[in-house]
N, C-alpha and C positions, 0 to 999 in steps of 0.2 A: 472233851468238855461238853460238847453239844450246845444249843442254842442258848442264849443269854435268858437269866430269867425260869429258865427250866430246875427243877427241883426234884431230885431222884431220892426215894427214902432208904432208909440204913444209910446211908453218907455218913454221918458220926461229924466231930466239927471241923472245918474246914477252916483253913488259912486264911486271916484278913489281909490284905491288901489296900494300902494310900491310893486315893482317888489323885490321877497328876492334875486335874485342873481346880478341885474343889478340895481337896484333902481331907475325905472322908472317908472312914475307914467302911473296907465293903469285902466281903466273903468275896475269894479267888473265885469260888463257880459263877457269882454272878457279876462279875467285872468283866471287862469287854476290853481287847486285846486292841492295843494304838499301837502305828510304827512312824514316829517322828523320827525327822531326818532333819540333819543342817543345812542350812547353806551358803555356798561357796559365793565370792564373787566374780565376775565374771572373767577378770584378769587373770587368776587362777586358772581357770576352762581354757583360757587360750595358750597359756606357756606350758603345762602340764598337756600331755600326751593321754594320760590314762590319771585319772581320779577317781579312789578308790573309799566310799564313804560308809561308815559304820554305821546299821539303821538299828534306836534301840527301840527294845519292845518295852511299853508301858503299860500299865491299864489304868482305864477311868470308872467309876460307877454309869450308872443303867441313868441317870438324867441326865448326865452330864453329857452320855452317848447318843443320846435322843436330841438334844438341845444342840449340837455341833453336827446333827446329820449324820452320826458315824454308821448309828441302826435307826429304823423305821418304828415307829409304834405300833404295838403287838406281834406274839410270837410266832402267829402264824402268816404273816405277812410274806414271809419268804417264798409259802408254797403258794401264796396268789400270785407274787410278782414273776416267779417261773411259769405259772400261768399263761401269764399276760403278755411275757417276754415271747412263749413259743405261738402264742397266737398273732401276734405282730411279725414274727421270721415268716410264719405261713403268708400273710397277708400283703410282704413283701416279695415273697419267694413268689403269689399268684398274678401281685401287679408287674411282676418281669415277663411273665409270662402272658401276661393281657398284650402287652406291649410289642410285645415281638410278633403278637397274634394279628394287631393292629396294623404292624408295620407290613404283613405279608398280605393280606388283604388289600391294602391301598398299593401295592405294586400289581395284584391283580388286575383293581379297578383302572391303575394307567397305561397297563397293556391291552385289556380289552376296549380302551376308551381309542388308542392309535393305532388299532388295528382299521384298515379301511375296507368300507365292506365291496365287495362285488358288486357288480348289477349284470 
């Protein structure tokens, strides 16, 4: 399907699709794929062992998606937030490494600080 909102030519027409929160009808390519689940009560969790729940797939339209946080505003948004994401792993990945640099440094300074000098 590819990203929401993309539009590829020769397609010819496409299946509409019920919006589940607004109930607007909306072409299958640009409907945005929800996995609603139920939920159990907690009493349930405890006497059952294994609970095994059926997750169904729905779709909503492109505002409804946007308005609930499901997707971001605009299409290319994805390739900045992978951006963003690997330059934050880097920047964490360097402040591990500041840190450990930190900490070797200041065992230096408290060995040459107790070492006594000759005279």
């Amino acid at each position: 399907m590819g990203e929401w909102g993309k539009w590829w030519s020769g397609r010819g027409r496409d299946s509409t699709i019920k919006c589940e929160f607004c109930g607007s009808k909306v072409p299958k390519h640009k409907a945005v794929e929800v996995q609603s689940r139920t939920r159990l009560d907690r009493d349930i969790y405890e006497v059952a062992e294994y609970v095994s729940m059926p997750s169904n797939k729905s779709y909503c339209c492109i505002s409804c998606a946007k308005h609930r946080k499901f997707v971001k505003d605009g299409i290319h948004t994805t390739e900045k937030e992978k951006k963003q994401r690997k330059r934050e792993q880097q920047k964490k990945e360097m402040d591990k490494v500041m840190a450990k640099v930190k900490a070797i440094e200041k065992k230096e300074r408290g060995k040459s600080e107790k070492k006594p000098k000759k005279e």
